[in-house]
C-alpha positions in Angstrom: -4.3 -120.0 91.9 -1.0 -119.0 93.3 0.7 -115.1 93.3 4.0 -114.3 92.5 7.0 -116.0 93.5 5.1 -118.7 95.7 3.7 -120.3 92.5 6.4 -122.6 93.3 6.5 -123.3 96.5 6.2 -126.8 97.6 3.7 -127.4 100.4 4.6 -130.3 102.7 1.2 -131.8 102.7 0.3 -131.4 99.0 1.4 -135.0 98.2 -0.8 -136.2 100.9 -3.8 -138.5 100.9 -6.9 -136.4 101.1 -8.1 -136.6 104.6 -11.3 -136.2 105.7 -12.4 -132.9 106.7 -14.0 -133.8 110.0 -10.7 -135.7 111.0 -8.7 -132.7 110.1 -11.3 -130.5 112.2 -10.7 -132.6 115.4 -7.1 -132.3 115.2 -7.5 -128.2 114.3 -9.5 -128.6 117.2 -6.9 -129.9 119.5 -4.7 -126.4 119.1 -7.5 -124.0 119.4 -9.0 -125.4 122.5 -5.3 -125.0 124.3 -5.5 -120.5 124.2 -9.0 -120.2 125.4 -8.3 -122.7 128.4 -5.6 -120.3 128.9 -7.6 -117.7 129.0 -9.7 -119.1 132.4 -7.5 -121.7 133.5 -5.1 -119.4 135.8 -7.4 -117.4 137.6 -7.5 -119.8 140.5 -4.0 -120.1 140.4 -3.0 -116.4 140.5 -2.4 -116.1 144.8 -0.3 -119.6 144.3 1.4 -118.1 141.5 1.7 -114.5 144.1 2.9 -116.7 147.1 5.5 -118.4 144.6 6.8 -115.4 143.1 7.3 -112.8 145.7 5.8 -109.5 146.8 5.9 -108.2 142.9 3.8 -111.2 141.7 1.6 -110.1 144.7 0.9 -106.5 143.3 0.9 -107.3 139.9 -1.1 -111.2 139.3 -3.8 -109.8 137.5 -1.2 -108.8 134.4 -0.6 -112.9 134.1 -4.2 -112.8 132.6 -4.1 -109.4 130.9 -0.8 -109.3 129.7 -2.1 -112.2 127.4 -4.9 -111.0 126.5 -3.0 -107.7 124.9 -0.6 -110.1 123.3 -3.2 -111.7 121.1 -5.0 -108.0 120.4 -1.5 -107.3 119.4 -1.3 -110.0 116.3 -4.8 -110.3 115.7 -4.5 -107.5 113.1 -1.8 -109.4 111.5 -3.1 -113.2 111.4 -4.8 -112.6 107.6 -1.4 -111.5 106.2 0.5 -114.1 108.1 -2.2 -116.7 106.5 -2.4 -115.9 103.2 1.5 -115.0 102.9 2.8 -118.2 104.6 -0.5 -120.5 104.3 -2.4 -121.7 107.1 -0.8 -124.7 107.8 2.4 -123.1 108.1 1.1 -119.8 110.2 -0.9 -122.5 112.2 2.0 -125.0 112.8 4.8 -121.9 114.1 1.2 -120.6 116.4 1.1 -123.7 118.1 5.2 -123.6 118.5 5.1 -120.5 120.4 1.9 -121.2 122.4 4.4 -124.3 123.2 7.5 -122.6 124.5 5.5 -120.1 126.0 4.4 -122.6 128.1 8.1 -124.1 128.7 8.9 -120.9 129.9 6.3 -120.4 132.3 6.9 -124.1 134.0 10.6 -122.9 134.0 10.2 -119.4 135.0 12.1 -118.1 138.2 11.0 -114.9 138.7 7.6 -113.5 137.8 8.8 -111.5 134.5 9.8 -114.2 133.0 6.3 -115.8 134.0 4.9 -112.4 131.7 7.5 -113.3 129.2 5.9 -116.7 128.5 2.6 -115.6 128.6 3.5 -113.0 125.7 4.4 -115.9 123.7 1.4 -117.9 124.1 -0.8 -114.9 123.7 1.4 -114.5 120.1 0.5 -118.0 119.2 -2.9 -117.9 120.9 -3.9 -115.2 119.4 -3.4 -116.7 115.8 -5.0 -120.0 116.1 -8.5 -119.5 116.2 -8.6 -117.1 113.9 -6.2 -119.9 111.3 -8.5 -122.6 112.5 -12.0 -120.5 111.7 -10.1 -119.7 107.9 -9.4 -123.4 107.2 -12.5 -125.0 108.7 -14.6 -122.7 106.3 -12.1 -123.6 103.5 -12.1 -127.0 104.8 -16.3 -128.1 104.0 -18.7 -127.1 101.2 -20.5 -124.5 101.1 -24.1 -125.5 102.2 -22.0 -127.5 105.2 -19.9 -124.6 106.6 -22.3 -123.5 109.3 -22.5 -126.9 110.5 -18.9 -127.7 111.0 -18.1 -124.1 112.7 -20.9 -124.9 114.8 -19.4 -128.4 116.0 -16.2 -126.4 116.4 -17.8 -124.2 118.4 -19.3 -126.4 120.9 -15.9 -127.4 121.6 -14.5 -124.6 122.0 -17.0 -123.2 124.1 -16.7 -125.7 126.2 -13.3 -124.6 127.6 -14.3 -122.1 129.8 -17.0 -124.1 131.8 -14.1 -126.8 132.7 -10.8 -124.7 132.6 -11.2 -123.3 136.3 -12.3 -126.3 138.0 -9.5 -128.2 136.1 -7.2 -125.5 136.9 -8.3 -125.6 140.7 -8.0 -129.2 141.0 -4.7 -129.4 139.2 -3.0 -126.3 141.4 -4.0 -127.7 145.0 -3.1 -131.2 143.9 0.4 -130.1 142.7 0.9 -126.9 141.8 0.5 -124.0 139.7 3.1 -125.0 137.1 1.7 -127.9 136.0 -1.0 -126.4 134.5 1.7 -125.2 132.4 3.1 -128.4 132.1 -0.3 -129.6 130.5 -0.7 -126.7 128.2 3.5 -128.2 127.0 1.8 -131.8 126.3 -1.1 -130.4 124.4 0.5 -128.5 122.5 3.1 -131.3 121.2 0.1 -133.4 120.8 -1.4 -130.6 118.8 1.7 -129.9 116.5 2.4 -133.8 115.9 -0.7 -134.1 114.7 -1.2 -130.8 112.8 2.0 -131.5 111.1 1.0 -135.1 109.7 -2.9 -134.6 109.0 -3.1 -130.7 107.9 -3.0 -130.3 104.9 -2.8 -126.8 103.0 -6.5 -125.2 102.5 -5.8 -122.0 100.5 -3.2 -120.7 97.7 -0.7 -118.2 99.0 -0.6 -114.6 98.5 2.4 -112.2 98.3 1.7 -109.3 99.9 3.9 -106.9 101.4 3.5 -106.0 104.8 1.8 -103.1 106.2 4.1 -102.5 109.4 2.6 -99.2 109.9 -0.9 -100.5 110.1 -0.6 -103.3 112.0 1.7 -101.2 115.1 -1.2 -98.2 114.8 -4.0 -101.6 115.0 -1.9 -102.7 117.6 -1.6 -100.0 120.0 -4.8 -99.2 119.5 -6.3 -102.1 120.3 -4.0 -103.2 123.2 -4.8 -99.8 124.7 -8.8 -100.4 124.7 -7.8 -104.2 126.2 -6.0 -102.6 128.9 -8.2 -99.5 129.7 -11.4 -101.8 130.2 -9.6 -103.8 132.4 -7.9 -101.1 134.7 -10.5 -98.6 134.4 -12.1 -99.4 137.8 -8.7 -98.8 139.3 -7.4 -95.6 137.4 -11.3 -94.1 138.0 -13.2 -93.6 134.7 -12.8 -89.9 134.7 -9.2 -89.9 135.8 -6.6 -88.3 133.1 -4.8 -91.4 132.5 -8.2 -93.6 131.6 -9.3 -90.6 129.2 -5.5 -90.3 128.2 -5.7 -93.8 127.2 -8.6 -94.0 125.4 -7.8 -91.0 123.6 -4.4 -93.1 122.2 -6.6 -95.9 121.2 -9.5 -94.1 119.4 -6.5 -91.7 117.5 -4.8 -94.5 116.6 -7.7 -96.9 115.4 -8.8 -93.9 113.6 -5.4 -93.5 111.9 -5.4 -96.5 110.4 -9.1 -96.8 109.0 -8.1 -93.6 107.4 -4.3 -94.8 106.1 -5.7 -98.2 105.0 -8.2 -96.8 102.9 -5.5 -94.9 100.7 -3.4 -98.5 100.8 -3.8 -100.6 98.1 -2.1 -103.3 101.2 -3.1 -102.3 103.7 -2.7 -104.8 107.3 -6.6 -105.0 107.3 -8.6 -104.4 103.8 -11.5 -102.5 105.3 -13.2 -102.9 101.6 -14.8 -105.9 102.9 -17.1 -103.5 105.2 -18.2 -102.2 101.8 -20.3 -105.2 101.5 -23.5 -104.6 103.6 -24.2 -108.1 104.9 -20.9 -108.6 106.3 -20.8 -104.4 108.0 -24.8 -105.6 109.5 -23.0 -108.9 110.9 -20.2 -107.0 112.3 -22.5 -104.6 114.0 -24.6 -107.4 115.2 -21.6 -109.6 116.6 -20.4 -106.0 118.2 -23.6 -105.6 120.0 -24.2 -109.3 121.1 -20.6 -109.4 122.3 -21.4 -106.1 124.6 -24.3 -107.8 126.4 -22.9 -111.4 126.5 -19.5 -109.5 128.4 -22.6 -108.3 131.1 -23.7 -111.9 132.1 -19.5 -113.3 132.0 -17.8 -110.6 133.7 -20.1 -109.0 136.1 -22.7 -111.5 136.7 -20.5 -113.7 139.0 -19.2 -110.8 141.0 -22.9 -109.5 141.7 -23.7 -113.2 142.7 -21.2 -112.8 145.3 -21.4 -109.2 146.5 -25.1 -109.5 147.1 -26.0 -112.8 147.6 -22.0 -113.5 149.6 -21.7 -116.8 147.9 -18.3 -118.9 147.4 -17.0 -118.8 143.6 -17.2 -122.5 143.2 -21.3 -122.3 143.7 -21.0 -119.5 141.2 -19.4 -122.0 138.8 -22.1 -124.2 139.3 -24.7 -121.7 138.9 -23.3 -120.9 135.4 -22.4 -124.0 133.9 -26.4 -124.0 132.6 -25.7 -121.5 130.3 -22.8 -123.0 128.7 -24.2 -125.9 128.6 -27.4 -124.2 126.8 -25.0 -122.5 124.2 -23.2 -125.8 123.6 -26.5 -127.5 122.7 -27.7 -125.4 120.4 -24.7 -123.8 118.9 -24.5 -126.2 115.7 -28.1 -126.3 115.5 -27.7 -122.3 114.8 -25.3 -123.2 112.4 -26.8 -126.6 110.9 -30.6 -123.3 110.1 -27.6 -120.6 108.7 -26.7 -123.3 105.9 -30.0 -124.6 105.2 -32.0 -120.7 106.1 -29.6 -118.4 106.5 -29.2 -116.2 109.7 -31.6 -113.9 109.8 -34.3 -116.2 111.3 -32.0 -117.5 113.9 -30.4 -114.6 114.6 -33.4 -112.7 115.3 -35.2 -115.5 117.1 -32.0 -115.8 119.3 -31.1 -112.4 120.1 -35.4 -111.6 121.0 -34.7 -114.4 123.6 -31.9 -113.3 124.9 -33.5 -109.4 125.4 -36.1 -110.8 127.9 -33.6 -113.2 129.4 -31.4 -109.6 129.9 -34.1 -108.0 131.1 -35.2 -110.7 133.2 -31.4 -110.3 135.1 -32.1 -106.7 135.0 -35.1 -107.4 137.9 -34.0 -109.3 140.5 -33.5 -109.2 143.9 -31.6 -110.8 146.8 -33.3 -113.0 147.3 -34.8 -114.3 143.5 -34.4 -118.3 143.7 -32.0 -119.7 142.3 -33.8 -122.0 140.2 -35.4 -118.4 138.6 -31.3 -117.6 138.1 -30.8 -121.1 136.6 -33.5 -121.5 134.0 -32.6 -117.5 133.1 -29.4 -118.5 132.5 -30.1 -121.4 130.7 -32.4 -119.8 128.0 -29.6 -117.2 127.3 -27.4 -119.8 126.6 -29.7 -121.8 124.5 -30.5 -118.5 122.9 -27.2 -117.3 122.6 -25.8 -120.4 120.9 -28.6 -120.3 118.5 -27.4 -116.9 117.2 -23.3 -116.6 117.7 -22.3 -119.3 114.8 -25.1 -117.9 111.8 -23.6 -114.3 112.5 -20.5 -115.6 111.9 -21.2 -118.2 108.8 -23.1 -115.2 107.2 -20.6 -112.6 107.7 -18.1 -114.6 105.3 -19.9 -116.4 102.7 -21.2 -112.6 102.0 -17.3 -112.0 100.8 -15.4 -113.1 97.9 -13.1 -116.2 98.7 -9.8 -114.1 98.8 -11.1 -112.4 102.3 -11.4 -115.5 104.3 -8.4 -115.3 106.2 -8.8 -111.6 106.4 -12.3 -111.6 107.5 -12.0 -114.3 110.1 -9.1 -112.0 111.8 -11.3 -109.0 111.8 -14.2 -110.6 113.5 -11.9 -112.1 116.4 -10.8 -108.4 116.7 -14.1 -107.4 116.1 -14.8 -109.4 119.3 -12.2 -108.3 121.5 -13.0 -104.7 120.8 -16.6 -105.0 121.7 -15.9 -107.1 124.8 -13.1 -104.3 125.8 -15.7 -101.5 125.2 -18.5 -103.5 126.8 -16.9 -103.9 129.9 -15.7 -100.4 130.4 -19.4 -99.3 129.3 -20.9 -101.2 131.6 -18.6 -100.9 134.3 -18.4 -97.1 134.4 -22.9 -97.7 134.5 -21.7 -100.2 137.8 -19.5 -97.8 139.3 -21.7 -94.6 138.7 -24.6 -97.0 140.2 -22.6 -98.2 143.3 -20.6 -94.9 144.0 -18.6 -95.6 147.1 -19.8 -99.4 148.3 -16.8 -101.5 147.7 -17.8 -105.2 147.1 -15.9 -105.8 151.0 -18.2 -103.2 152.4 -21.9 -104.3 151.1 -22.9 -105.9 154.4 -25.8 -104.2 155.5 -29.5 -104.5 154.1 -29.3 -101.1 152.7 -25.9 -101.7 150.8 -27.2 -105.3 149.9 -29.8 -103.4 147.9 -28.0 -100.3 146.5 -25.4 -102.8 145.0 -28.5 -104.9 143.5 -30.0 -101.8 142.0 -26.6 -100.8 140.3 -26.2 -104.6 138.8 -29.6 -104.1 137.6 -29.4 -100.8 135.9 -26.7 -102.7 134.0 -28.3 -105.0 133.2 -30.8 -103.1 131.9 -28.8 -101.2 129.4 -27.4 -104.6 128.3 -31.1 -105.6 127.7 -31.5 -102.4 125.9 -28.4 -102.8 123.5 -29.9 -106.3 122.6 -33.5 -105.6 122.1 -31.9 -103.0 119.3 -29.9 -105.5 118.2 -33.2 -107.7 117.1 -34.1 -104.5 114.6 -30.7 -105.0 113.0 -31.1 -109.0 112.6 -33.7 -108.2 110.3 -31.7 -106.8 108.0 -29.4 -110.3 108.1 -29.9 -112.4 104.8 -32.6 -115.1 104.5 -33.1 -118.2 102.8 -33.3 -116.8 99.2 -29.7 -114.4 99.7 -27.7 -116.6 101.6 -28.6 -119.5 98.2 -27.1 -116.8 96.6 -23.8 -116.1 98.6 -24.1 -120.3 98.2 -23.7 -120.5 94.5 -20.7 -117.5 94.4 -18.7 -119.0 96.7 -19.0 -122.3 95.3 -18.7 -121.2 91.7 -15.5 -119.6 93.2 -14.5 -123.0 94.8 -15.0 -124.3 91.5 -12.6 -122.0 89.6 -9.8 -122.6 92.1 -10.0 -126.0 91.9 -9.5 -126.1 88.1 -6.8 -123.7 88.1 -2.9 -124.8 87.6 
């Protein structure tokens, strides 16, 4: 049913053929695969982009990659209201717009704050797509089929960040950093074209008014913890500006759970944590997301400090997992539909504890093999348990929370993986003291940095191992039938509304 004064408003595709929802998934597909390629394409690009741009590119690269990452922290807290006040197809069409002249202005960019500039663009579109795309695939697919499709989205998705930096390298000695950007311009018109003829509208609209306040407090908040976790091993974990800053973004959080639970609009409607399954998935996603940051951030750089090999064999040595999460990912979601997620969840996350801990005891000079198949169970493991977490979180809420609910787990995401990452880099740094990555050359140092990796890993294996206790507490088969026959009983109701 629609609200207020958008009862009449037309939508473009209404008088459209119905299309069928795996066609319309593929071409939702081809926007949300362009922001998290953007998210690890550049990194082998960043000392062309340096050489290109002059000596403040040189001091500053490493904000090409942050500065978008803050950008989509920045609308995150916003992409429900934009979705349910415009419509997805609308919010998703004017996300992939200014992903696309983001990207103009980057190939065009002359000096390297207009290269920022562009990035701020596509981390405002980026930031909104997956979130839209997660909203209108659920929307998209009956209820005891959900898990599946998020899971085949998924696979795609995930599959981005095993090719975007060999892509990227290949594409930046062959011609140059810009055309990376170049390609993200051709996606992206590929993307709209076929957004604008094949999506159609998945949801009534809802006028709302918005909660400015909110979402500049959600904002700053969360742009602050982005930014903290990735400059803390500069600024020194104990130094006044890294406590400074992390006092900003726990105040504000905290003031805007507080305001928005005396709003009756408030940018996020924290009421949804009011419903136990979705506050236990939340937690659950929190947790997994601090262990899996362990094995993507820091397990790469300990490959190289102790064992001094090139990042290009690191790629390789990583592509198993992926590859594992891939696999199994719509498998996990295919047992959510037909089980619910407690069982996979919990088998998932026990496997990925003694995988954990299994990083958490090697040595320089554990085969690599033993590093393979380690990593390939994770990934296996993990992709067993990400999508049911996910698929259980909203079928446990009411219809009108979808778009809602799918923004607050992406945020839910980035928070974890910002506080995971300062966690367990102020454990690494504590470990490590003094031994820069440069300086570990002799056998002692070789074995003071593995001992600090492992003592990482350790408490990562330790956050996961109490993550298995909460799965239990996820929905079985008997609940989850339950959540089934609301949500399509809701379904239902809208359908036969005027």
């Amino acid at each position: 049913m629609m609200h207020g004064d958008d009862e009449d408003a037309p939508d473009p595709s209404a008088d459209r053929p119905r299309i069928n929802p795996w066609v319309i998934m593929g071409v939702i597909l081809a926007g949300t695969y362009l922001p998290v390629v953007s998210m690890t394409v550049l990194g082998v690009a960043l000392p062309d982009i340096a050489r290109d741009l002059g000596a403040t590119a040189r001091l500053s690269t490493e904000w090409v990659v942050t500065i978008y990452v803050a950008a989509v922290a920045v609308i995150l807290p916003a992409v429900g209201w934009l979705g349910d006040r415009f419509g997805r197809r609308p919010t998703y069409l004017a996300a992939l717009a200014s992903f696309g002249v983001g990207s103009v202005v980057c190939v065009l960019a002359p000096t390297f704050n207009l290269l920022v500039a562009g990035r701020v663009l596509q981390g405002l579109g980026g930031g909104v797509l997956q979130p839209i795309a997660m909203a209108t695939i659920y929307e998209l697919f009956p209820v005891d089929k959900r898990g599946t499709a998020l899971g085949m989205w998924g696979v795609a998705v995930m599959a981005a960040p095993a090719v975007g930096p060999p892509v990227g390298g290949w594409v930046v000695t062959t011609w140059g950093w810009r055309w990376i950007f170049v390609a993200m311009v051709a996606l992206a018109l590929i993307a709209l074209a076929l957004a604008w003829w094949l999506f159609h509208e998945t949801a009534a609209r809802e006028r709302r008014p918005l909660d400015a306040i909110g979402w500049a407090l959600a904002g700053i908040g969360v742009v602050t913890l982005v930014i903290v976790s990735r400059q803390a091993t500069e600024w020194g974990f104990g130094s006044p500006l890294t406590l400074g800053a992390v006092a900003l973004a726990v105040g504000t959080i905290g003031l805007m759970v507080w305001r928005s639970s005396r709003m009756p609009h408030p940018i996020l409607d924290l009421s949804m944590f009011r419903v136990p399954v979705f506050s236990i998935t939340m937690l659950v996603i929190w947790l997994m997301t601090m262990a899996q940051f362990a094995r993507l951030n820091y397990l790469p750089v300990e490959l190289q400090v102790v064992r001094g090999i090139e990042a290009q064999e690191v790629g390789l040595l990583l592509m198993p997992g992926a590859i594992g999460v891939a696999i199994t990912m719509p498998i996990g979601g295919r047992l959510a539909d037909r089980i619910g997620p407690r069982l996979p969840v919990t088998l998932g996350v026990a496997i990925v504890t003694v995988t954990t801990f299994g990083l958490a005891n090697l040595t320089p000079t554990t085969s690599y093999p033993m590093i393979v198949g380690l990593l390939l169970a994770q990934g296996i493991a993990m992709g067993l348990a990400m999508m049911p977490t996910t698929i259980g979180a909203m079928n446990a809420l009411p219809g009108r929370y979808v778009a809602q609910a799918s923004s607050v787990i992406a945020l839910n995401r980035q928070l974890a993986g910002a506080v995971g990452t300062a966690i367990l880099g102020a454990v690494l740094v504590f470990q490590l003291g003094a031994i820069a990555p440069e300086g570990v050359t002799g056998a002692a140092d070789i074995q003071a940095a593995q001992d600090g990796y492992n003592r990482m890993f350790l408490l990562a294996a330790i956050v996961m191992a109490l993550t298995t206790v909460f799965a239990f507490f996820l929905p079985g088969k008997e609940r989850t039938r339950e959540f089934q026959r609301e949500r399509a009983l809701e379904a239902e109701a809208v359908e036969r509304s005027p």
